[in-house]
C-alpha positions, 0 to 999 in steps of 0.5 A: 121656468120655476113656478113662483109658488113653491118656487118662493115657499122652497127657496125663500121662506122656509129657509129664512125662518129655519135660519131666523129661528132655529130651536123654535122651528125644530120644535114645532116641526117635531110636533106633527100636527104644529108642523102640519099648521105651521107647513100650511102657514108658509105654503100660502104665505109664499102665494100672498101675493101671487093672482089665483091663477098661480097659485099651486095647491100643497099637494104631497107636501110631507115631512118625516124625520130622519138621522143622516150620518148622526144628524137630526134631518127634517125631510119635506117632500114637496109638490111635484116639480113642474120645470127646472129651479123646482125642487123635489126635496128639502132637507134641514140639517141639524149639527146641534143634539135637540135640547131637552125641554126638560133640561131647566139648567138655562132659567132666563133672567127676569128681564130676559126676553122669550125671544132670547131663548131661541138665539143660538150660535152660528154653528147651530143654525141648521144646514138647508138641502134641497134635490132640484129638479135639473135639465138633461138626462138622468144617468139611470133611465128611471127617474128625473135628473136631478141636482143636489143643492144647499142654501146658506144665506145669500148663497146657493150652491150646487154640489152634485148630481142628486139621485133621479126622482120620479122612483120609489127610492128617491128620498132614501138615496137623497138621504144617503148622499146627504149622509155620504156629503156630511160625513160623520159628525166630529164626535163620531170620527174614531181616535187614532194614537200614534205609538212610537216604538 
């Protein structure tokens, strides 16, 4: 049975703020030091409410940033996973090129709300991919089995087997079947004209 905290910090409260606030997460997340606080934050608010005895230290809480078949991907590695519904991974997907804080073409107006700023559409609410830890054997002898999950609001998806974890290449073939799920992004899919002869 999952353990209630990183249980709660993966599967509930790091996504809802991902989804609630998308460009101010993204930002705070591509600082390294804001995402180090920030990570921490949640991780024990996700245990707030948990006796001592449960609560589970951050350990190997980690996160990289990565481009996944043109995307902007937040890696987090984190705790080692004790029991089945853990998981070993999260990945947040962003559809959406970063936004240029430079870029001052979008002024607020003078009654507009900061908050305002930070709403986007719902195509740029990023996708949450998690490597679960899953019952059973791995096909490959080394490593853990495994399971490739998504979450998106109230649903949880399971969409393949992910690669074995426990081995040094986990993350790089968690990034590569995320890549191979995606597909290339519209922009980048090639042109193809149909000449009548």
């Amino acid at each position: 049975m999952a353990r209630p905290h990183p249980y709660h910090f993966a599967y509930t409260m790091l996504p809802q703020l991902v989804w609630r606030r998308p460009a101010a997460v993204r930002r705070e997340l591509n600082d390294p030091l804001l995402a180090r606080e920030l990570l921490l934050y949640i991780w024990d608010k996700a245990a707030e409410s948990l006796p001592p005895r449960e609560r589970v230290p951050p350990r190997g809480l980690h996160l990289s940033w990565h481009r996944v078949a043109g995307r902007a991907t937040a890696l987090l590695q984190l705790p080692s996973p004790q029991a089945t519904g853990e998981a070993h991974l999260a990945a947040i997907v962003y559809e959406q090129a970063e936004v240029d804080p430079n870029d001052h073409s979008r002024i607020p107006d003078e009654d507009e709300d900061d908050d305002d700023l930070d709403t986007e559409p719902d195509d740029a609410v990023p996708r949450y991919f998690l490597l679960e830890a899953a019952l059973g054997r791995s096909p490959d002898e080394a490593g853990t089995p495994t399971m490739l999950g998504e979450l998106r609001a109230e649903h949880h998806h399971h969409h393949a087997a992910g690669p074995p974890a426990g081995r040094p290449d986990t993350a790089g073939r968690f990034l590569q079947a995320l890549a191979d799920l995606l597909g290339p992004l519209p922009d980048d899919v090639p042109f193809m004209r149909v000449v009548r002869g």
